[in-house]
Backbone atoms as SQL, in Angstrom:
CREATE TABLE atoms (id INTEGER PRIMARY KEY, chain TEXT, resi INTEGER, resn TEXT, atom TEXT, x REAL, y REAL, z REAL);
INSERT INTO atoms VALUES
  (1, 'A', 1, 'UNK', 'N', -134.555, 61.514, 13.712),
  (2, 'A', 1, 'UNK', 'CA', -133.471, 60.675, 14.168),
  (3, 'A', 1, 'UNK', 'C', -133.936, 59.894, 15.399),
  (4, 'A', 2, 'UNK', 'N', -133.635, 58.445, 15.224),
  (5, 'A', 2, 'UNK', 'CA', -134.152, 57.401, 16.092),
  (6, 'A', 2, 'UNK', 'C', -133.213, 57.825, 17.642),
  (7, 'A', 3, 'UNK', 'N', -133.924, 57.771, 18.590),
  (8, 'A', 3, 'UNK', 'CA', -133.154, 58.499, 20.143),
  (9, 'A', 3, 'UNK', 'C', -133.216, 56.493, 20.882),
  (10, 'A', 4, 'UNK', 'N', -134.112, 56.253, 20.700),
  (11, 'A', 4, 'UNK', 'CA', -134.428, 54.792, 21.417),
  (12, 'A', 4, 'UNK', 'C', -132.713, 54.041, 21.010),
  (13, 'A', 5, 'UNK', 'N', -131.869, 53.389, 22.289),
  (14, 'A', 5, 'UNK', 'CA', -130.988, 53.078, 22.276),
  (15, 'A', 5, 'UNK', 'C', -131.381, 50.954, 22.143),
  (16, 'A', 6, 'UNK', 'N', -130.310, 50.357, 22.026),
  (17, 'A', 6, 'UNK', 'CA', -130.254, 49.468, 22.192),
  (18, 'A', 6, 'UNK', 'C', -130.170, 48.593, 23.327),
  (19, 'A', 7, 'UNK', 'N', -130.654, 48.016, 23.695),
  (20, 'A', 7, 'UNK', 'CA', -129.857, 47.165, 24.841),
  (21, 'A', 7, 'UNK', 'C', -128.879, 46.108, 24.640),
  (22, 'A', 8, 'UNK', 'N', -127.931, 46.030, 25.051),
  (23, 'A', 8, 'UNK', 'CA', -126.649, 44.904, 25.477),
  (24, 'A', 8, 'UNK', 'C', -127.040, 43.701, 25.733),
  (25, 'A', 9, 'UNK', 'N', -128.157, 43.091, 24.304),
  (26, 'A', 9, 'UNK', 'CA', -128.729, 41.700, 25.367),
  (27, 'A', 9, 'UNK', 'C', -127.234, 40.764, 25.367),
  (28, 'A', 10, 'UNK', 'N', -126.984, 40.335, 24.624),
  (29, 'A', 10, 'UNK', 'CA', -125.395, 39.675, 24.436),
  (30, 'A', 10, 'UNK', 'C', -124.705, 40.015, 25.966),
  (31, 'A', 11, 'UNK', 'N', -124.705, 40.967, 26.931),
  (32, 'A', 11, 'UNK', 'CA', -123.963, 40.998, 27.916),
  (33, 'A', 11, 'UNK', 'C', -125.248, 40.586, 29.251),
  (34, 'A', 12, 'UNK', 'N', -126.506, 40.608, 28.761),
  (35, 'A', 12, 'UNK', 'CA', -127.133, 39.979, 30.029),
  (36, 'A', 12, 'UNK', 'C', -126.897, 38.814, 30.729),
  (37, 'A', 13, 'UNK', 'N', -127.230, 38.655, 31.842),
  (38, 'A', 13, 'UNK', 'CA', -126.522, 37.599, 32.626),
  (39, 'A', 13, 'UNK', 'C', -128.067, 36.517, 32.425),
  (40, 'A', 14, 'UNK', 'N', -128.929, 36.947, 31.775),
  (41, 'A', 14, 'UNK', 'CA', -130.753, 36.282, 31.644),
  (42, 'A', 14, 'UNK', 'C', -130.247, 35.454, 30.437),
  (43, 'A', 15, 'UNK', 'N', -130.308, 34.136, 30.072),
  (44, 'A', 15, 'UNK', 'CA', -130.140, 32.920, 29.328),
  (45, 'A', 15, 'UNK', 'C', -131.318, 33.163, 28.773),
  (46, 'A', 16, 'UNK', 'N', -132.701, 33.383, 28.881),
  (47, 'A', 16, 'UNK', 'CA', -133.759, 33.550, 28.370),
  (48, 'A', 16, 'UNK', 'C', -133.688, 34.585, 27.133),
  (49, 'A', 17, 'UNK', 'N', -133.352, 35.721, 28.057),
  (50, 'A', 17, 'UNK', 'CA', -133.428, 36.654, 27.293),
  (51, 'A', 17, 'UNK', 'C', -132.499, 36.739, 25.790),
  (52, 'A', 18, 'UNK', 'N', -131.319, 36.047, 26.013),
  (53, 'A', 18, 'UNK', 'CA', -130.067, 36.121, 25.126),
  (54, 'A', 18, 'UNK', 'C', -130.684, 35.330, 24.160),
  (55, 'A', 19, 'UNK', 'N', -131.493, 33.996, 24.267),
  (56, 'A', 19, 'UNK', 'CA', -131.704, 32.914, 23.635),
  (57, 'A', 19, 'UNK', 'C', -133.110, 33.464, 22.545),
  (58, 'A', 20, 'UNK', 'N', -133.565, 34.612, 22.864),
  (59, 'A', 20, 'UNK', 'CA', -134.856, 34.999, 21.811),
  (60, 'A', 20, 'UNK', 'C', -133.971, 35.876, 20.945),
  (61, 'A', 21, 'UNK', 'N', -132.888, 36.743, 21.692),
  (62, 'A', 21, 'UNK', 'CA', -132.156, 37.729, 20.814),
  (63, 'A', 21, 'UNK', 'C', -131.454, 36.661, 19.908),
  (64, 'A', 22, 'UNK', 'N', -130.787, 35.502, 20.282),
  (65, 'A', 22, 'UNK', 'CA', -130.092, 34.952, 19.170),
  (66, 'A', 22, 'UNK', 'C', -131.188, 34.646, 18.413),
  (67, 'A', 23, 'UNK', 'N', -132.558, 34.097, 18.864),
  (68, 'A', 23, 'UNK', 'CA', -133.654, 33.489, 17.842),
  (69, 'A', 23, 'UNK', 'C', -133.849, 34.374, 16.587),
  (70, 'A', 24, 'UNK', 'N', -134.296, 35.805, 17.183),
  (71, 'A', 24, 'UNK', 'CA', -134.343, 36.623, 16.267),
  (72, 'A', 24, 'UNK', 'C', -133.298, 37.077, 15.073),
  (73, 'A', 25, 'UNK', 'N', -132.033, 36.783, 15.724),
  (74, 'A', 25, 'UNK', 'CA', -130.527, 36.944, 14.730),
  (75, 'A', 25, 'UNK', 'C', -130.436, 36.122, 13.782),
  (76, 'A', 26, 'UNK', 'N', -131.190, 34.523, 14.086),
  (77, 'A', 26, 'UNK', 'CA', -131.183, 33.617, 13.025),
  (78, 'A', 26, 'UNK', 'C', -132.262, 33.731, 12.130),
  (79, 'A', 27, 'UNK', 'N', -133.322, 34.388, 12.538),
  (80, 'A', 27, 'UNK', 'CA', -134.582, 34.025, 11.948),
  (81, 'A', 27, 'UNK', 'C', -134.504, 35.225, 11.264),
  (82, 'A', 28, 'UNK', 'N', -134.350, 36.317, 12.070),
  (83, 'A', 28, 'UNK', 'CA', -134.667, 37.763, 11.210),
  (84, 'A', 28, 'UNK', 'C', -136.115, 37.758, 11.731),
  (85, 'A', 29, 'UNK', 'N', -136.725, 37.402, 12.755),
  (86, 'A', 29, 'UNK', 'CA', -137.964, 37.736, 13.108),
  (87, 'A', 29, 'UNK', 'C', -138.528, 37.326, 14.317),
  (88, 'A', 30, 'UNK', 'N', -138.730, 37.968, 15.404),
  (89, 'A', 30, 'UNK', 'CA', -138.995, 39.683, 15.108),
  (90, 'A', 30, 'UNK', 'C', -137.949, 40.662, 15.127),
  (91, 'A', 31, 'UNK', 'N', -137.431, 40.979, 14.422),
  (92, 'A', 31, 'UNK', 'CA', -136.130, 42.055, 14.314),
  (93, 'A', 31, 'UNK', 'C', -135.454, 42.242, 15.141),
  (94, 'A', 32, 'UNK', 'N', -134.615, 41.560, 15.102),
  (95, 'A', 32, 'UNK', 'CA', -133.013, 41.998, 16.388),
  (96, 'A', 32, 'UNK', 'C', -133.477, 43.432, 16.646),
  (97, 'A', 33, 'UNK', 'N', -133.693, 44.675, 16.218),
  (98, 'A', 33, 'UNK', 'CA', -133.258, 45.733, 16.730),
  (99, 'A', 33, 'UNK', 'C', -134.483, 46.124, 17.570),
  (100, 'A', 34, 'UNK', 'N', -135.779, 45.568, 16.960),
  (101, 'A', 34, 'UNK', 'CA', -136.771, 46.122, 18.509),
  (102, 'A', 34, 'UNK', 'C', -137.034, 44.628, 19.360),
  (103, 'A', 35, 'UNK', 'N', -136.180, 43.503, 19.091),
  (104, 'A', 35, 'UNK', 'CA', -136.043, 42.814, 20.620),
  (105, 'A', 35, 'UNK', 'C', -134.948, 43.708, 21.420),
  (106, 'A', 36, 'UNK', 'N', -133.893, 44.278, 21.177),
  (107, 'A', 36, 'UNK', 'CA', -132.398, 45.120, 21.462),
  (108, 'A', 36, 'UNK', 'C', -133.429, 46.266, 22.278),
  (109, 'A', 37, 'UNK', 'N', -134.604, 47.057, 21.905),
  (110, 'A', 37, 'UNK', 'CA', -135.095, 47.794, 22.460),
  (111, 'A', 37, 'UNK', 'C', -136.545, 47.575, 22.868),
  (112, 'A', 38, 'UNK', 'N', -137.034, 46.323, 23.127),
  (113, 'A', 38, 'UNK', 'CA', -137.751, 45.644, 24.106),
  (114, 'A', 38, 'UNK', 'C', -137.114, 45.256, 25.314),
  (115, 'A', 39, 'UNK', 'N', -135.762, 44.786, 24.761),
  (116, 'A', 39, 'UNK', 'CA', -135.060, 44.591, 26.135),
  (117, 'A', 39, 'UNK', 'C', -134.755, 45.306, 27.002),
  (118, 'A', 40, 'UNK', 'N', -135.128, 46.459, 27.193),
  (119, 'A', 40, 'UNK', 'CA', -134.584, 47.463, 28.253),
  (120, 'A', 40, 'UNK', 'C', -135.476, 47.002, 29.871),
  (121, 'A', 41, 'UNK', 'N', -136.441, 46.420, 28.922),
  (122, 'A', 41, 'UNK', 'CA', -137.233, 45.534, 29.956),
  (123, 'A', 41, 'UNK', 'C', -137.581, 44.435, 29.719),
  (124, 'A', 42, 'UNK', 'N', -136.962, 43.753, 30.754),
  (125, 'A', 42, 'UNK', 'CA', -136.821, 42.575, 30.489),
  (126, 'A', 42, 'UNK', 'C', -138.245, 41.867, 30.320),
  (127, 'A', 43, 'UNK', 'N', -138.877, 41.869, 31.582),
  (128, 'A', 43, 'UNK', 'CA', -140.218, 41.324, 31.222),
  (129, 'A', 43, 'UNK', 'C', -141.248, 41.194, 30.012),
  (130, 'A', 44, 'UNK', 'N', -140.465, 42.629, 29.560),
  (131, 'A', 44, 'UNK', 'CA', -141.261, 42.870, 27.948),
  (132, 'A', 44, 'UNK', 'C', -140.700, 42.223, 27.022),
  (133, 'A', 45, 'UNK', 'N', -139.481, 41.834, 27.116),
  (134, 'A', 45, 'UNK', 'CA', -138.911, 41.164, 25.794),
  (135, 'A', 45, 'UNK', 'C', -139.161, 39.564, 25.969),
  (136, 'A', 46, 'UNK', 'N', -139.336, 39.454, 27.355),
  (137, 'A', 46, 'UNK', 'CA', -139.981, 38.064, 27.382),
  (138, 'A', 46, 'UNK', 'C', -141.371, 37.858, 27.233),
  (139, 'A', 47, 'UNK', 'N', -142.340, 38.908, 27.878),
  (140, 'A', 47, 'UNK', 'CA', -144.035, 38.321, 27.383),
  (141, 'A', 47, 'UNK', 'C', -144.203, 38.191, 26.002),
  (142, 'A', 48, 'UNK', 'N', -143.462, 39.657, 25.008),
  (143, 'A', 48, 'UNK', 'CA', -143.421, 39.407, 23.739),
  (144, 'A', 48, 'UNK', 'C', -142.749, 38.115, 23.207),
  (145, 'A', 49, 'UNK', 'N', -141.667, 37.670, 23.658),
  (146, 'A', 49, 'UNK', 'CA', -141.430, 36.798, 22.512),
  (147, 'A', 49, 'UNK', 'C', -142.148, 35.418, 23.219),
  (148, 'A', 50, 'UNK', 'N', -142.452, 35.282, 23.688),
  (149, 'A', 50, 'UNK', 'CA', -143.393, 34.332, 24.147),
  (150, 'A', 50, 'UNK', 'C', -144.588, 34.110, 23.894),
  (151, 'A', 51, 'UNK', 'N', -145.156, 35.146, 23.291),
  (152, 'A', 51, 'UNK', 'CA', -146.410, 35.438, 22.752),
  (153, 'A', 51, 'UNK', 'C', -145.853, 34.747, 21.142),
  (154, 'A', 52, 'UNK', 'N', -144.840, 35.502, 20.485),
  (155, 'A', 52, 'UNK', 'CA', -144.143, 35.457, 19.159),
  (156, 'A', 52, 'UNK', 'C', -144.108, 34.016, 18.793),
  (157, 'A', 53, 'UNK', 'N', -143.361, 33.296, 20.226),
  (158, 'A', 53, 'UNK', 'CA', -142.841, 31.783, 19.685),
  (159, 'A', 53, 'UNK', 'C', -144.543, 31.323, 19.704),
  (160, 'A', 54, 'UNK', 'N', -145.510, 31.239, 20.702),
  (161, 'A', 54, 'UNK', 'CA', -146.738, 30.570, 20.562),
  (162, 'A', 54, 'UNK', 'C', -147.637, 30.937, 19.084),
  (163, 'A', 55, 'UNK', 'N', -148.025, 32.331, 18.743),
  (164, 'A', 55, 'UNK', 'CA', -148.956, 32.689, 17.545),
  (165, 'A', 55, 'UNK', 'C', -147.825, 32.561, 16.373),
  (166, 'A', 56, 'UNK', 'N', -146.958, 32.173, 16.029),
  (167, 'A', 56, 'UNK', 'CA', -146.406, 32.914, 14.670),
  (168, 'A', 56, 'UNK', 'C', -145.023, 31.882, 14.652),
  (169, 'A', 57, 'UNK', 'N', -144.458, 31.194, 15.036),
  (170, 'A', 57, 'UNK', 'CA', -143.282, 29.878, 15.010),
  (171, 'A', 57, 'UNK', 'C', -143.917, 28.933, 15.033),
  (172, 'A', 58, 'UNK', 'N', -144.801, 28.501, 16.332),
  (173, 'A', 58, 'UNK', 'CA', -145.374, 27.177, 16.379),
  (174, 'A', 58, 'UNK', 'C', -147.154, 27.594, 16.625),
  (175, 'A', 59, 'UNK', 'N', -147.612, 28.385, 16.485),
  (176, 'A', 59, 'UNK', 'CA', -148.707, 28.476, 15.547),
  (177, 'A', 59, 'UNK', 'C', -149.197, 27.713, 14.484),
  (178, 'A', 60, 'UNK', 'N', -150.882, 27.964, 14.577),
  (179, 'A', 60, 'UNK', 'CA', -151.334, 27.504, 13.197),
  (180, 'A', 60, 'UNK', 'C', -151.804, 27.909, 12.215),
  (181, 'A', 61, 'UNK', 'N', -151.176, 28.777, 12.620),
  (182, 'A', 61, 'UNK', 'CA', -151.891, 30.339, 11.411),
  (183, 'A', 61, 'UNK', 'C', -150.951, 30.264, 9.860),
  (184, 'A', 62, 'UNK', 'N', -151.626, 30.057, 8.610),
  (185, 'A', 62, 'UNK', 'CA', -150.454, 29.583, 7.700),
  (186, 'A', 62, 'UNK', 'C', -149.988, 31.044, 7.399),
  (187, 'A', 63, 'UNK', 'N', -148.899, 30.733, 6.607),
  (188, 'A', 63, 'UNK', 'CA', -147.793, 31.977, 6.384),
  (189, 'A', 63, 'UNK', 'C', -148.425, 32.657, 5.610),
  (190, 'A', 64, 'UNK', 'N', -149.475, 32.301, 4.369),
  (191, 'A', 64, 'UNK', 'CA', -150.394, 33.582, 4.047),
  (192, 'A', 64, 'UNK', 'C', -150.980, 34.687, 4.790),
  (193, 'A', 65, 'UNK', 'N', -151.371, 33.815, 5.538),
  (194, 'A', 65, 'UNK', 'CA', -152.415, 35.003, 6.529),
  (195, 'A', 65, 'UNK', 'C', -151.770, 35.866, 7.513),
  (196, 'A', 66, 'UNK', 'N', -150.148, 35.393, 7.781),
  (197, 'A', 66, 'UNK', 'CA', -149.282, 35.821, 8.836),
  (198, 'A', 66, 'UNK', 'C', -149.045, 37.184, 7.691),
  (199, 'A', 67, 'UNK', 'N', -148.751, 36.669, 6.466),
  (200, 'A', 67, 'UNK', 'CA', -147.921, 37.564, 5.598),
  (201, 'A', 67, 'UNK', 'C', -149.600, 39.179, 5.706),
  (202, 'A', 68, 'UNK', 'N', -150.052, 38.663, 5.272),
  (203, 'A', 68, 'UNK', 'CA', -151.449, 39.480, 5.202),
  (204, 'A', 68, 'UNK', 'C', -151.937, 40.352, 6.491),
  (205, 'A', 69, 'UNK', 'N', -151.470, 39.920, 7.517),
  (206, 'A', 69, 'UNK', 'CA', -151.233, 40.788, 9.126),
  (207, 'A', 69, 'UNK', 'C', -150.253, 41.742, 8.664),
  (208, 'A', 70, 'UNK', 'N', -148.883, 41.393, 8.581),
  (209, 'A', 70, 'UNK', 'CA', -147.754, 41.984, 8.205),
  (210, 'A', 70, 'UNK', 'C', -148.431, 43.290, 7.356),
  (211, 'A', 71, 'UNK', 'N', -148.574, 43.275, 6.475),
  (212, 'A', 71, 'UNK', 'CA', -149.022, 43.911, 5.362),
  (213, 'A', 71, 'UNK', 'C', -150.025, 44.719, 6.198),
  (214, 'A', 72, 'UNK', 'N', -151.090, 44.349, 6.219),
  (215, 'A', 72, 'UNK', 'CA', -151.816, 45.355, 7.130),
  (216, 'A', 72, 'UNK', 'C', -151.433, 46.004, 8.443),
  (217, 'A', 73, 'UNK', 'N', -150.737, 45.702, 9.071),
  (218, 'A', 73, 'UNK', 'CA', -150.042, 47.041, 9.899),
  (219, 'A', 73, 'UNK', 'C', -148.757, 47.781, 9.485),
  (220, 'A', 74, 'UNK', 'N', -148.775, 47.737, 8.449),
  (221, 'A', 74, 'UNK', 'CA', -147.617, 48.513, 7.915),
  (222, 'A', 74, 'UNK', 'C', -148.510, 49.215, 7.053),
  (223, 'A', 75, 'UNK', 'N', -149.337, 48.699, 6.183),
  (224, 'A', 75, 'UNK', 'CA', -150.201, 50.141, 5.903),
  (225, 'A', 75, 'UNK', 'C', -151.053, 51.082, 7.440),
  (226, 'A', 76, 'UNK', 'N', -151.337, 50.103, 8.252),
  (227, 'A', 76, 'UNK', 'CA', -151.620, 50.713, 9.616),
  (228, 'A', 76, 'UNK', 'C', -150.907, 51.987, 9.886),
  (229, 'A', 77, 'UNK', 'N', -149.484, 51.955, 9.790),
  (230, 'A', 77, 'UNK', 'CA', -148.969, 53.071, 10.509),
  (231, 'A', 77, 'UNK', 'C', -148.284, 53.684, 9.742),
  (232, 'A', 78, 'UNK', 'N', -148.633, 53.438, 8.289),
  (233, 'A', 78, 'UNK', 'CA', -147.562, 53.721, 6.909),
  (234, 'A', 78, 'UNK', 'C', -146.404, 54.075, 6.580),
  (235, 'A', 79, 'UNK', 'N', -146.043, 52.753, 7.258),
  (236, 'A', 79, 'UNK', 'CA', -144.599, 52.630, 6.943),
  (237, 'A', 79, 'UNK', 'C', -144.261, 51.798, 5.507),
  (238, 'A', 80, 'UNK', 'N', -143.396, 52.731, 5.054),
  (239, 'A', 80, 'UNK', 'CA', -143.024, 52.672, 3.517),
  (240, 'A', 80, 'UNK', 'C', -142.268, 51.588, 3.011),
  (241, 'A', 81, 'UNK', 'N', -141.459, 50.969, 4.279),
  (242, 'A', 81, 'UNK', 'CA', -140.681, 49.764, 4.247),
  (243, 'A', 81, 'UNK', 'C', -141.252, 48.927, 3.821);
């Protein structure tokens, strides 16, 4: 049973921060629920998605090879999903 809580980005007073959580709500990527628990720190939910929007939104990496990362860290840590 998952113990890692969510964070309240929706009630942060950080415009930054709210604006990657909505990104992720529209996009579905990188998953509302570990930006929700990146956010417990803030700094982290911002280097990550800042990293996210540069390699993988406006990147030039085509969606094959993104898809083919994907795939390989999920056999990485074998997750069944």
């Amino acid at each position: 049973m998952a113990r890692i809580s969510y964070a309240n980005v929706d009630a942060s007073a950080d415009p930054e921060l709210r604006e990657y959580m909505e990104q992720a709500r529209r996009f579905g990527t990188p998953r509302p629920e570990t930006q929700a628990i990146r956010s417990h720190v803030p700094a982290v939910a911002k280097a990550f998605s800042r990293a996210w929007e540069r390699i993988f939104r406006n990147g030039l990496v085509e969606h094959a090879l993104k898809e083919l990362c994907r795939v390989y860290v999920s056999k990485t840590i074998e997750c069944s999903y």
